[in-house]
mmCIF file of the N, C-alpha and C atoms, coordinates in Angstrom:
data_MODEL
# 
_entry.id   MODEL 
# 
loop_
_atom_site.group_PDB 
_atom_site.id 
_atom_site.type_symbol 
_atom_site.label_atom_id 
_atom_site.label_alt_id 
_atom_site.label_comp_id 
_atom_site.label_asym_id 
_atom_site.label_entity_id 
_atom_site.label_seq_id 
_atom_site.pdbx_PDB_ins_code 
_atom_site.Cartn_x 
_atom_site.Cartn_y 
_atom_site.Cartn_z 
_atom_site.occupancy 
_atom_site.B_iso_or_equiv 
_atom_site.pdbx_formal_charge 
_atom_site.auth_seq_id 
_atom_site.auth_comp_id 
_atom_site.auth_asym_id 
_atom_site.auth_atom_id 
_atom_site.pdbx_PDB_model_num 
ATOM 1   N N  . UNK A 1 1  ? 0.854  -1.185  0.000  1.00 0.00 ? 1  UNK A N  1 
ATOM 2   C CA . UNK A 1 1  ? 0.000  0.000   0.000  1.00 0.00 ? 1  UNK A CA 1 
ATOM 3   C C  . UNK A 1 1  ? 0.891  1.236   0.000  1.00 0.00 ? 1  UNK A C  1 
ATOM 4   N N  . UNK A 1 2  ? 0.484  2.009   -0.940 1.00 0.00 ? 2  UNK A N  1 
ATOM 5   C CA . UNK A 1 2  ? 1.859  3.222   -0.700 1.00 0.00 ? 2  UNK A CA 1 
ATOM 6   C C  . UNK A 1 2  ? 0.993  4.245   -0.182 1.00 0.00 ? 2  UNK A C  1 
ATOM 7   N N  . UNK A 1 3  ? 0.603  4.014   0.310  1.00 0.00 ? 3  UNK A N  1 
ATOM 8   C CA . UNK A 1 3  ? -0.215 5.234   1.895  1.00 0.00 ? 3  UNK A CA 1 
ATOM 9   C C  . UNK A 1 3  ? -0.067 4.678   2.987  1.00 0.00 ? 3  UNK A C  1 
ATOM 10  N N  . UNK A 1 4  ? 1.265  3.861   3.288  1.00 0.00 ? 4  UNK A N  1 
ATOM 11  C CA . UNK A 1 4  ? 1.401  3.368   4.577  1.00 0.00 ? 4  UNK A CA 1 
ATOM 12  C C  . UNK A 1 4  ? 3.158  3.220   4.618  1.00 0.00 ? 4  UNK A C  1 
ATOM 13  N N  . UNK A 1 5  ? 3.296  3.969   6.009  1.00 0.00 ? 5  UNK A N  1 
ATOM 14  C CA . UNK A 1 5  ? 5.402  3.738   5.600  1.00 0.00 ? 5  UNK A CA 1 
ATOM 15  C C  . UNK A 1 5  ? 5.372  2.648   6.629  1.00 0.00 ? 5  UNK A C  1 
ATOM 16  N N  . UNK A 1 6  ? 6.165  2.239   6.639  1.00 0.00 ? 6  UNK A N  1 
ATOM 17  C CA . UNK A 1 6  ? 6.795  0.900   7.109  1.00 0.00 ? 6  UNK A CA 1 
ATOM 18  C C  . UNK A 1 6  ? 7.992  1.360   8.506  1.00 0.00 ? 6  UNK A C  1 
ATOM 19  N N  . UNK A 1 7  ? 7.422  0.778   9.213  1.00 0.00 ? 7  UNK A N  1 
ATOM 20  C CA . UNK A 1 7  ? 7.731  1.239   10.967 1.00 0.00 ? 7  UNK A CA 1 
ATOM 21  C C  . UNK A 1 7  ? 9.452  0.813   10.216 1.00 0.00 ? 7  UNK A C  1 
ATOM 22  N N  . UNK A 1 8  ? 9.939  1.689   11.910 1.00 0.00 ? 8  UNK A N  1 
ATOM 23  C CA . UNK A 1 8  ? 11.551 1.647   11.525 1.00 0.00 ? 8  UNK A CA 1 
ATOM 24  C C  . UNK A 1 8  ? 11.964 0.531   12.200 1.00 0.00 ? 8  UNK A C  1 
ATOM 25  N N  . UNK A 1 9  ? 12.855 0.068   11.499 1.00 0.00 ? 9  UNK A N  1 
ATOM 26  C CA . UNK A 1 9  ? 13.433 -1.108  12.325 1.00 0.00 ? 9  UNK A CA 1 
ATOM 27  C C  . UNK A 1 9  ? 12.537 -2.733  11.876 1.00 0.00 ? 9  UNK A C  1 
ATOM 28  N N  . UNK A 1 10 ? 11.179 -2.219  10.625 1.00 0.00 ? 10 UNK A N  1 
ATOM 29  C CA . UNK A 1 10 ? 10.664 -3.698  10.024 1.00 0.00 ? 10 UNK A CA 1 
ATOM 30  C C  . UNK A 1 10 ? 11.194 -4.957  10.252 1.00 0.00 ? 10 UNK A C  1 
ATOM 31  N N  . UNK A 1 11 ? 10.962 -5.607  10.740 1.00 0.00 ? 11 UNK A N  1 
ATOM 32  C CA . UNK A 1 11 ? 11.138 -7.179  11.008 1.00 0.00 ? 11 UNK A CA 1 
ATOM 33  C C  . UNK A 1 11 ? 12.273 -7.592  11.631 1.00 0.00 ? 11 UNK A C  1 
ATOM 34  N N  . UNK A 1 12 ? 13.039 -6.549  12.953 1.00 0.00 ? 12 UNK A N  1 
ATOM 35  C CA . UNK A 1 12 ? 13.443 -6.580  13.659 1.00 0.00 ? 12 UNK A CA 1 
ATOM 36  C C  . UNK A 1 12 ? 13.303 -6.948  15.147 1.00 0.00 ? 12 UNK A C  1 
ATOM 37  N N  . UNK A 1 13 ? 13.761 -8.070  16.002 1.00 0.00 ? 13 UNK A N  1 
ATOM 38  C CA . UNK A 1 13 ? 13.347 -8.273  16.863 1.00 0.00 ? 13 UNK A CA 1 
ATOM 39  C C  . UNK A 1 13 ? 13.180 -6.387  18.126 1.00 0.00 ? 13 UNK A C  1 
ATOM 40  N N  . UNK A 1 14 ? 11.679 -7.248  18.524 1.00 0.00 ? 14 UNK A N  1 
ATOM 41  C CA . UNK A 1 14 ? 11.035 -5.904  19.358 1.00 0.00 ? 14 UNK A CA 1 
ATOM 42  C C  . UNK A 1 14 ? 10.202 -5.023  18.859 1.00 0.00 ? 14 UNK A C  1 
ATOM 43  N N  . UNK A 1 15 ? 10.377 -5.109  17.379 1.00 0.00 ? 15 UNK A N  1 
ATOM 44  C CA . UNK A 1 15 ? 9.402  -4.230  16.111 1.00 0.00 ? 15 UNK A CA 1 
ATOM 45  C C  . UNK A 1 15 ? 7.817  -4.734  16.153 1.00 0.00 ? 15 UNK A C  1 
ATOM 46  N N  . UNK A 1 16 ? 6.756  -4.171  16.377 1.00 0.00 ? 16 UNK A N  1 
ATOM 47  C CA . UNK A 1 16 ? 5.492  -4.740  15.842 1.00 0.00 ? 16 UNK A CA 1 
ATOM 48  C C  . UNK A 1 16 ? 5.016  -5.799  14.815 1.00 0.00 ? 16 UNK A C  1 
ATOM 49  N N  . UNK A 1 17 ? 4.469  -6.175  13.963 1.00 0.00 ? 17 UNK A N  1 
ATOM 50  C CA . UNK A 1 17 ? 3.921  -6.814  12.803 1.00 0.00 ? 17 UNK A CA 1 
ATOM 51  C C  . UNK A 1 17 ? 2.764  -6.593  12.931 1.00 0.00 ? 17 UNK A C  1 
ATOM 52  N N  . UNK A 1 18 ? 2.385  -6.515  11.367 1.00 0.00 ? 18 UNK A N  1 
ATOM 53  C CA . UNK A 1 18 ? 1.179  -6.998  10.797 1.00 0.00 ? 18 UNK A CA 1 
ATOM 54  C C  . UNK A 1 18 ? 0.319  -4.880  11.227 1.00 0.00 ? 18 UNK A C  1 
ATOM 55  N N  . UNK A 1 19 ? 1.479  -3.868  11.504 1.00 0.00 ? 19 UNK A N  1 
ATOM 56  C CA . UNK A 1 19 ? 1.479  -2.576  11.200 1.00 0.00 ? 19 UNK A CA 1 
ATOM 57  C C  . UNK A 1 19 ? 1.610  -1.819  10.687 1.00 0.00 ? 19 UNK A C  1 
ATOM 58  N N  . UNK A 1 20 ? 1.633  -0.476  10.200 1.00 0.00 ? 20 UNK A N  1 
ATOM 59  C CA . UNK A 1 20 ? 2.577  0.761   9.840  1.00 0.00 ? 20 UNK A CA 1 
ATOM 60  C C  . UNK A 1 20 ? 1.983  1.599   10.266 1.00 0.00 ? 20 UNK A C  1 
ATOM 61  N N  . UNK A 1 21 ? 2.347  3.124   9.740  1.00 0.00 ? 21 UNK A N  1 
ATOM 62  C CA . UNK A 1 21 ? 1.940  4.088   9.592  1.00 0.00 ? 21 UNK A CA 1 
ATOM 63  C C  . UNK A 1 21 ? 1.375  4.947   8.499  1.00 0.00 ? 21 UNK A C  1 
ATOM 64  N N  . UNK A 1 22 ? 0.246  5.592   8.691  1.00 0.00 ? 22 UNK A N  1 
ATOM 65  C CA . UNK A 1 22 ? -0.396 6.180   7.486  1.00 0.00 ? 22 UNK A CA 1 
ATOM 66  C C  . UNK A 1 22 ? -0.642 7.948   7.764  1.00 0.00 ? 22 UNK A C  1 
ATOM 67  N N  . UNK A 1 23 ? 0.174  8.037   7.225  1.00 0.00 ? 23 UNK A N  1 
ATOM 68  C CA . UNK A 1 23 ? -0.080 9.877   6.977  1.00 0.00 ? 23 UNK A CA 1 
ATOM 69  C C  . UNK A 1 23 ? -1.315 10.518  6.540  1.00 0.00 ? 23 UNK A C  1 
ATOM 70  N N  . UNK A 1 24 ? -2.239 11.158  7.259  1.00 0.00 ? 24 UNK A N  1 
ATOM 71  C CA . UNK A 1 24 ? -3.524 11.766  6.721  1.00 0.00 ? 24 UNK A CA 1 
ATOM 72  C C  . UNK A 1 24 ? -3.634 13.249  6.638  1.00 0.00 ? 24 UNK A C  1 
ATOM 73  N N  . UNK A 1 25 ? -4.512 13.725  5.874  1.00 0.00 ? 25 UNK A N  1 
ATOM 74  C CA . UNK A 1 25 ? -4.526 15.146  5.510  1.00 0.00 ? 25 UNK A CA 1 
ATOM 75  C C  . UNK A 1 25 ? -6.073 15.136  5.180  1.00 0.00 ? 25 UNK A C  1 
ATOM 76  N N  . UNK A 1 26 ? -6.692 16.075  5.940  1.00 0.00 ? 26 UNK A N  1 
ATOM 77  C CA . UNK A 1 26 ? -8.009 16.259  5.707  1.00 0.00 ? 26 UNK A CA 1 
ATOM 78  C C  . UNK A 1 26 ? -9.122 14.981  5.527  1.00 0.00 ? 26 UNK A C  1 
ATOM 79  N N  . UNK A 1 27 ? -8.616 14.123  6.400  1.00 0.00 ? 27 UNK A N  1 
ATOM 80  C CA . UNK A 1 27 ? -9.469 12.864  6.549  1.00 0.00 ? 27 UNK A CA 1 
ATOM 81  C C  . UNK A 1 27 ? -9.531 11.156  5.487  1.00 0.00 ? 27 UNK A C  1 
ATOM 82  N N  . UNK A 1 28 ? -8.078 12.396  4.759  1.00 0.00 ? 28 UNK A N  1 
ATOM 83  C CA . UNK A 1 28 ? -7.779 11.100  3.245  1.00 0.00 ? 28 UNK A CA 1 
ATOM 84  C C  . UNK A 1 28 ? -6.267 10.527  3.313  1.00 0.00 ? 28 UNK A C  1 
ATOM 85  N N  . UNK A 1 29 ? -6.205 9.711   3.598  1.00 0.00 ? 29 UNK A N  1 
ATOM 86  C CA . UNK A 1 29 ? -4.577 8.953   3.297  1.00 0.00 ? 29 UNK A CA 1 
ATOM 87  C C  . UNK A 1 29 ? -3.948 9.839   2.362  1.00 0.00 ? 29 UNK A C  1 
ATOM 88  N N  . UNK A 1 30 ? -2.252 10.414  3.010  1.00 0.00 ? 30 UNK A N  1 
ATOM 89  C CA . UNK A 1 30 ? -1.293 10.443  1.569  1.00 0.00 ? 30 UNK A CA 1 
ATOM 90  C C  . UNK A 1 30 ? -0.744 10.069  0.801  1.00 0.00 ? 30 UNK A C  1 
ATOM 91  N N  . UNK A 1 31 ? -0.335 9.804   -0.295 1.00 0.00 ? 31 UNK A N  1 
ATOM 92  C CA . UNK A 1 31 ? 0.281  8.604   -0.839 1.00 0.00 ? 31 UNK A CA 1 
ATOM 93  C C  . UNK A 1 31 ? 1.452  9.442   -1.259 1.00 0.00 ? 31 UNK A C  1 
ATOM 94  N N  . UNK A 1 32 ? 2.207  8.146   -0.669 1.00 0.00 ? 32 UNK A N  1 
ATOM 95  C CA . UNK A 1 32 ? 3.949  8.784   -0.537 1.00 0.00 ? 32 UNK A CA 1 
ATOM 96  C C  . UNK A 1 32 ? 4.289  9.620   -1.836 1.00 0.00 ? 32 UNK A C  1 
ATOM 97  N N  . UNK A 1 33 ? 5.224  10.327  -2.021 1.00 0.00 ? 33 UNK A N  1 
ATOM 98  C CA . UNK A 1 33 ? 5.998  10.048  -2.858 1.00 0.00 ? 33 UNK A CA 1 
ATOM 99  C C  . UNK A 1 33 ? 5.211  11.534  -4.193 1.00 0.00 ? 33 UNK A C  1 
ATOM 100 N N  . UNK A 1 34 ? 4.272  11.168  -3.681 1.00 0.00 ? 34 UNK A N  1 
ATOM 101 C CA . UNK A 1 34 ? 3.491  12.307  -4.814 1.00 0.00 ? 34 UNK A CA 1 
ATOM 102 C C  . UNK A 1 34 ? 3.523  13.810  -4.060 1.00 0.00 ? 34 UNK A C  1 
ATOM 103 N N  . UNK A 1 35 ? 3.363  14.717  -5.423 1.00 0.00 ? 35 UNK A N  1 
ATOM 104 C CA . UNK A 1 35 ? 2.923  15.933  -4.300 1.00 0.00 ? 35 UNK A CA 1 
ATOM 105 C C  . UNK A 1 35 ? 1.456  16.145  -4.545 1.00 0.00 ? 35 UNK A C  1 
ATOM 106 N N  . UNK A 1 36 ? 1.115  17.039  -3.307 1.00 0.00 ? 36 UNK A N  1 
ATOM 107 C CA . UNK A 1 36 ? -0.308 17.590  -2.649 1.00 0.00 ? 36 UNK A CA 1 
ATOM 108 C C  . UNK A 1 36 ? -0.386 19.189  -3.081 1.00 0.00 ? 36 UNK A C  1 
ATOM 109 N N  . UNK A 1 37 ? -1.389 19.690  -3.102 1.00 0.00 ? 37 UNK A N  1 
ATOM 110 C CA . UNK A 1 37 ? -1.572 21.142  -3.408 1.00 0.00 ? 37 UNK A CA 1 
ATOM 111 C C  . UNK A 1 37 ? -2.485 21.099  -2.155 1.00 0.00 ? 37 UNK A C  1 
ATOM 112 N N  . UNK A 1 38 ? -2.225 21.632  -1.097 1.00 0.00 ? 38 UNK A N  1 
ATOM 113 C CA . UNK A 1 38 ? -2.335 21.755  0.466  1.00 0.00 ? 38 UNK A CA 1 
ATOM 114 C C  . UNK A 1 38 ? -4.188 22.523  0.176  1.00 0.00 ? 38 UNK A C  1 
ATOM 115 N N  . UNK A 1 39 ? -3.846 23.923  0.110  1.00 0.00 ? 39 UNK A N  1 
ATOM 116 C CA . UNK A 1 39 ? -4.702 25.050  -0.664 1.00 0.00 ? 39 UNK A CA 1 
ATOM 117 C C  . UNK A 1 39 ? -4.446 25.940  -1.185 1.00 0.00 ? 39 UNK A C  1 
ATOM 118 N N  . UNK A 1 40 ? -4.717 26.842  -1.563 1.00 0.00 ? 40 UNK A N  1 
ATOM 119 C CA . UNK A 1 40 ? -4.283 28.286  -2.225 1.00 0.00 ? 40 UNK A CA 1 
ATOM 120 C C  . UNK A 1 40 ? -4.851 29.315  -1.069 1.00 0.00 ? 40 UNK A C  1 
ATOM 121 N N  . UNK A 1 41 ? -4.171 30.441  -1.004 1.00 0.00 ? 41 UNK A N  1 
ATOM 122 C CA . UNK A 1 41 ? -3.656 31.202  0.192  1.00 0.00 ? 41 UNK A CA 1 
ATOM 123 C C  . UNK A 1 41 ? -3.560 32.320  -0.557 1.00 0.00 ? 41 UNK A C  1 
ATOM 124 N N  . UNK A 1 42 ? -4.353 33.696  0.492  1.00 0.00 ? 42 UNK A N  1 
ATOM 125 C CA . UNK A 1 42 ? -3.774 35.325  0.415  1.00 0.00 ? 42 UNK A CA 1 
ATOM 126 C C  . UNK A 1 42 ? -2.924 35.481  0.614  1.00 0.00 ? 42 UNK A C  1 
ATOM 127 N N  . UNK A 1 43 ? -2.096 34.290  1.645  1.00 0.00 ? 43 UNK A N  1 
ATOM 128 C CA . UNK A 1 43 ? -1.076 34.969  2.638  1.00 0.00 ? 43 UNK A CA 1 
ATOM 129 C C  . UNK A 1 43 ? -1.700 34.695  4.255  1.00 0.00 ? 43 UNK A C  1 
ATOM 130 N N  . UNK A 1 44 ? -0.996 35.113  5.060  1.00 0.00 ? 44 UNK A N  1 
ATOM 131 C CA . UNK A 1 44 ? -0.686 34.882  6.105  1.00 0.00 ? 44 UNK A CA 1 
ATOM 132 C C  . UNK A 1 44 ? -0.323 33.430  6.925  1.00 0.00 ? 44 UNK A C  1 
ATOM 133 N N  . UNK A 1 45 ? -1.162 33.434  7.955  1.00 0.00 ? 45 UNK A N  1 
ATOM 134 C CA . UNK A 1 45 ? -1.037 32.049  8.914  1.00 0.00 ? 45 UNK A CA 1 
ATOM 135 C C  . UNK A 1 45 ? -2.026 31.071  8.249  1.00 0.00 ? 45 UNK A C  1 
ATOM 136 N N  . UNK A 1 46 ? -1.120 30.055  8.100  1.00 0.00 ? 46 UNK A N  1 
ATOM 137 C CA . UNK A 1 46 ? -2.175 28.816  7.689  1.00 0.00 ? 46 UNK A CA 1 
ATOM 138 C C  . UNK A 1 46 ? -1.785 27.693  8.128  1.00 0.00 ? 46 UNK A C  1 
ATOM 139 N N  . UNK A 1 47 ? -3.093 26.663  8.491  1.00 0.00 ? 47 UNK A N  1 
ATOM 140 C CA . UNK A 1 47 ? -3.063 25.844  8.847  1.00 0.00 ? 47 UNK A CA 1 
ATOM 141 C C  . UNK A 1 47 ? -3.107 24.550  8.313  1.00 0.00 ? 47 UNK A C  1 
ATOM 142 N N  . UNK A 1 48 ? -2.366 23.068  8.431  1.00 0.00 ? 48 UNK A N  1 
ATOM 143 C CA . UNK A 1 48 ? -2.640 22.127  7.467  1.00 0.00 ? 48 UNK A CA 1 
ATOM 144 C C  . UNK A 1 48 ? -2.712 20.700  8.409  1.00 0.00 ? 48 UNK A C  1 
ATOM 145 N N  . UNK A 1 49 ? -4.032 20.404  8.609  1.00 0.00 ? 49 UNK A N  1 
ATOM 146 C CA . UNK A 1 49 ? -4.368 19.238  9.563  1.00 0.00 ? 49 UNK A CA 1 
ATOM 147 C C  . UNK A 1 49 ? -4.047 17.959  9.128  1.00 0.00 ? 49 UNK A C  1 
ATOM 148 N N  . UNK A 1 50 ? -2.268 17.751  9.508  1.00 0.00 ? 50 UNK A N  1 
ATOM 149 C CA . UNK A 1 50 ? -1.700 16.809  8.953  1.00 0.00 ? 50 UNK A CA 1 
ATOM 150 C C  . UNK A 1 50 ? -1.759 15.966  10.143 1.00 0.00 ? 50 UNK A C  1 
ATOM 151 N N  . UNK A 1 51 ? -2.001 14.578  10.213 1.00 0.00 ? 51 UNK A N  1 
ATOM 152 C CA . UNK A 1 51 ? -1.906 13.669  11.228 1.00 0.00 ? 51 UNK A CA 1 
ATOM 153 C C  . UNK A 1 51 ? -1.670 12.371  10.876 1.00 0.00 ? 51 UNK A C  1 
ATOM 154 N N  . UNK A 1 52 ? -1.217 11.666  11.775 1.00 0.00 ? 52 UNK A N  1 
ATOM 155 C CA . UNK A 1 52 ? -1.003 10.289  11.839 1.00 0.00 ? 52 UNK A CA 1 
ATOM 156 C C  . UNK A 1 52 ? -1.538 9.221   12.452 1.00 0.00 ? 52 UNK A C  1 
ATOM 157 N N  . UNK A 1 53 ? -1.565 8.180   11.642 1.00 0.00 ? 53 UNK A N  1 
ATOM 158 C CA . UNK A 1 53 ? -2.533 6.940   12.638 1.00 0.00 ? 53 UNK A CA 1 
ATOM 159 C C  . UNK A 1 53 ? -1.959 5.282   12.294 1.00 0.00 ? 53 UNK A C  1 
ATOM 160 N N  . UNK A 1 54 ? -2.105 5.311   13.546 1.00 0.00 ? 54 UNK A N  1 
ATOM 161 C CA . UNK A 1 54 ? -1.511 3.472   12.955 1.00 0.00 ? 54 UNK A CA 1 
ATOM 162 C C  . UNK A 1 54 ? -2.597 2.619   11.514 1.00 0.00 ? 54 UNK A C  1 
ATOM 163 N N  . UNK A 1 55 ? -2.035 2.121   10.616 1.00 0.00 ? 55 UNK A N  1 
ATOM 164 C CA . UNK A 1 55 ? -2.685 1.039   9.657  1.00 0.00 ? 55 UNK A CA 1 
ATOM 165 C C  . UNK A 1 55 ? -2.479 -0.520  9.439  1.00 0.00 ? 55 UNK A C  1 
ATOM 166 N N  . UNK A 1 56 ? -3.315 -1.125  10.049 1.00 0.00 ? 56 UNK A N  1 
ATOM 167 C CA . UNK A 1 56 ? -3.119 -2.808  9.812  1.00 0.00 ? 56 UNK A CA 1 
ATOM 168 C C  . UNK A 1 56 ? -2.577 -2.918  8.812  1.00 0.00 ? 56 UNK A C  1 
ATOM 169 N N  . UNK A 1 57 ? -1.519 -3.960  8.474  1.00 0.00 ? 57 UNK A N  1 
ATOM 170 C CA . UNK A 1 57 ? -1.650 -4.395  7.166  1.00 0.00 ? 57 UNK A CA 1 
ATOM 171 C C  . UNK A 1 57 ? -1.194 -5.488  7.027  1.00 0.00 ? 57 UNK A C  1 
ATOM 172 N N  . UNK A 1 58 ? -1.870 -6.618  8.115  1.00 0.00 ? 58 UNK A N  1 
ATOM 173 C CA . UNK A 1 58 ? -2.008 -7.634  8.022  1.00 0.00 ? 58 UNK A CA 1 
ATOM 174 C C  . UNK A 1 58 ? -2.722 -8.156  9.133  1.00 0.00 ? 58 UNK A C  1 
ATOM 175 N N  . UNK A 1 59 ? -3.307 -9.540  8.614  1.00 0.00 ? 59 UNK A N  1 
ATOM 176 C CA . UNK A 1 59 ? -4.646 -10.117 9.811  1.00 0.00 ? 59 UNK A CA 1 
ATOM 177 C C  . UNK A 1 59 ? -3.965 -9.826  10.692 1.00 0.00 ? 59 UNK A C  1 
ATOM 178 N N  . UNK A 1 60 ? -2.529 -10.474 10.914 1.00 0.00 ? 60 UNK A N  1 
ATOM 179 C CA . UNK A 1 60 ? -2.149 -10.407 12.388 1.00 0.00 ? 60 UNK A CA 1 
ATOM 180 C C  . UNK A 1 60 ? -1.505 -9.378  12.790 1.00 0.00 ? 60 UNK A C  1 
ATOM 181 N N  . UNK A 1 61 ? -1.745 -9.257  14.246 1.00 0.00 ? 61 UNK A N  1 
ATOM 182 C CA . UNK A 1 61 ? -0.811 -7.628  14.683 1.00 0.00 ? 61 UNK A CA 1 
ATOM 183 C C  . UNK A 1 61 ? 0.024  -8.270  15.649 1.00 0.00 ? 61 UNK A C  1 
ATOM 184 N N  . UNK A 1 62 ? 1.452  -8.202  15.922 1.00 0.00 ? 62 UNK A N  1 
ATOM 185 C CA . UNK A 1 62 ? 2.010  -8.425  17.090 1.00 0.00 ? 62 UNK A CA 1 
ATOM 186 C C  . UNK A 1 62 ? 2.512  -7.354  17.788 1.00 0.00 ? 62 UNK A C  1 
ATOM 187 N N  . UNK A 1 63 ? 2.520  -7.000  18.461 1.00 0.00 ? 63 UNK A N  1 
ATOM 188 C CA . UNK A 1 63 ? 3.000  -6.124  19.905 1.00 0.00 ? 63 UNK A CA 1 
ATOM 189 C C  . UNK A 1 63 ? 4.712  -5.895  19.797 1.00 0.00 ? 63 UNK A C  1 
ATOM 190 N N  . UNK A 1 64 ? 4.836  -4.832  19.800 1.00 0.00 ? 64 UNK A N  1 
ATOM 191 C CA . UNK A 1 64 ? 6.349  -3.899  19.913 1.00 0.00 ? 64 UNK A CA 1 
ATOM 192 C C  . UNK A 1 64 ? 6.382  -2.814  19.580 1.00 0.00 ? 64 UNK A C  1 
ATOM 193 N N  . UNK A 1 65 ? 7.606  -2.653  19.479 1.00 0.00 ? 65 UNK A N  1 
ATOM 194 C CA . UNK A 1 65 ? 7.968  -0.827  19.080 1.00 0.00 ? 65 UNK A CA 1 
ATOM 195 C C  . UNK A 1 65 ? 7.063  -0.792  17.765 1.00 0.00 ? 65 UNK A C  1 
ATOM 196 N N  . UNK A 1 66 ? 6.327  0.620   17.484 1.00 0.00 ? 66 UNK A N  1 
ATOM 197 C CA . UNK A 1 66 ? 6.112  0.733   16.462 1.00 0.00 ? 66 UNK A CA 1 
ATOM 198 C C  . UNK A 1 66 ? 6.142  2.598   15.837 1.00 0.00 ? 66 UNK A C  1 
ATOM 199 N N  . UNK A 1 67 ? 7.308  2.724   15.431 1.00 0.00 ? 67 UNK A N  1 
ATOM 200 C CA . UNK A 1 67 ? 7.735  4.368   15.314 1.00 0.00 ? 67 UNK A CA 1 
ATOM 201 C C  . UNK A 1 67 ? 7.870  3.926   13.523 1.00 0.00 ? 67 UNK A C  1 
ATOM 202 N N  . UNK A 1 68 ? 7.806  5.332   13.071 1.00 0.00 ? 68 UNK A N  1 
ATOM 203 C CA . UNK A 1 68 ? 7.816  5.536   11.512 1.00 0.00 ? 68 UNK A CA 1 
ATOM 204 C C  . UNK A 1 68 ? 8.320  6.828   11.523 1.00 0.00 ? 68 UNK A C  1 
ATOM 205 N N  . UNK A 1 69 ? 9.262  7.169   10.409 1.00 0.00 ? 69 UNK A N  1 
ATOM 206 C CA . UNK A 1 69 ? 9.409  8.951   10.344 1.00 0.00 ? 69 UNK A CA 1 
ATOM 207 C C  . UNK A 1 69 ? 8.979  9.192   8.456  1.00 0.00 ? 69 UNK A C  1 
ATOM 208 N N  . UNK A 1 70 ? 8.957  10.130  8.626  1.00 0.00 ? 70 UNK A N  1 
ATOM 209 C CA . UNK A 1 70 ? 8.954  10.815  7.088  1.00 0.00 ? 70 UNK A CA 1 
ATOM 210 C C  . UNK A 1 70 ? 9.783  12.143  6.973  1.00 0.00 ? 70 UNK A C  1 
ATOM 211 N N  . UNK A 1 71 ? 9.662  12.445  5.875  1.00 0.00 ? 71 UNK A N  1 
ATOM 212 C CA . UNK A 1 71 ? 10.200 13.588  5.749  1.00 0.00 ? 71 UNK A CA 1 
ATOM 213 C C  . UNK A 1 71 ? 8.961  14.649  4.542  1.00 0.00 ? 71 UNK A C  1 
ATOM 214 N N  . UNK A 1 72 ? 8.568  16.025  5.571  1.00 0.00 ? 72 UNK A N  1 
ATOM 215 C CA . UNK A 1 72 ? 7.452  16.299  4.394  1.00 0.00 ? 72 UNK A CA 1 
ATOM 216 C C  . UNK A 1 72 ? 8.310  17.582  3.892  1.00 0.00 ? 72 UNK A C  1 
ATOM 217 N N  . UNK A 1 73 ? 8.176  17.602  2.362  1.00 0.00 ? 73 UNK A N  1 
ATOM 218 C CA . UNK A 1 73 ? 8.829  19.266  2.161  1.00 0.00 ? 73 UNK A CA 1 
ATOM 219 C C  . UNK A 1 73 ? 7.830  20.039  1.503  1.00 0.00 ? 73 UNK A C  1 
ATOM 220 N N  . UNK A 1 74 ? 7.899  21.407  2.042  1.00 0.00 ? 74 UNK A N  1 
ATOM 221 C CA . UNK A 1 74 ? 6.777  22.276  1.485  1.00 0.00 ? 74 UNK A CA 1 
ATOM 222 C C  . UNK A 1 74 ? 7.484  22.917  0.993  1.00 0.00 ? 74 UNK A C  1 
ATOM 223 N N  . UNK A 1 75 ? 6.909  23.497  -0.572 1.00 0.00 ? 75 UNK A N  1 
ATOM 224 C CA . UNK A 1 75 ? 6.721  24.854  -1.493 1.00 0.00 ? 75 UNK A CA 1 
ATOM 225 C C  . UNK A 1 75 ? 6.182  25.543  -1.551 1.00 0.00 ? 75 UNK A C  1 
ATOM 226 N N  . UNK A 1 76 ? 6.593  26.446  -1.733 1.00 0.00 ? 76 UNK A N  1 
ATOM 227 C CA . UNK A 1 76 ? 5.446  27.444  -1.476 1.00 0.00 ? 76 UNK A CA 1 
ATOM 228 C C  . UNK A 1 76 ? 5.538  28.140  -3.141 1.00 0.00 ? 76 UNK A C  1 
ATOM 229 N N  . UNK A 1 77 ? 4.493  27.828  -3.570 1.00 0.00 ? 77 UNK A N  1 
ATOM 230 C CA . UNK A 1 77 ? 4.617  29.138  -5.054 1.00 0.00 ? 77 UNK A CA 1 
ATOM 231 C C  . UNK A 1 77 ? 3.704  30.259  -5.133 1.00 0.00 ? 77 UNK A C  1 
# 
């Protein structure tokens, strides 16, 4: 699924299974790798309700660490 990153340390003893992480924006999965047009803006302070949530991605779940990072870069044009 490429709307789900893959915890750090995957299939390492102490690591979770059958997890990841899924990056959301306005209630819709991101899918990696692509870019987003956030909104269009006058200017000033803005806000972008980016969040994270764990995603099954498999029947089974086992119990451990389960951390993910990304890296997001914004443009601004």
């Amino acid at each position: 699924d490429n709307t789900v990153l893959a915890l750090t340390g995957q299939g390492s003893a102490g690591v979770a299974r059958g997890v990841g992480v899924q990056l959301v924006y306005n209630n819709t999965p991101l899918t990696l790798g692509n870019n987003l047009v956030l909104k269009r803006t006058t200017g000033g302070q803005e806000m972008f309700p980016l969040t994270a949530r764990y995603y099954q991605t498999n029947t089974t779940v086992t119990t451990g660490i389960a951390n993910a990072s990304a890296t997001l870069s914004l443009t601004y044009q």
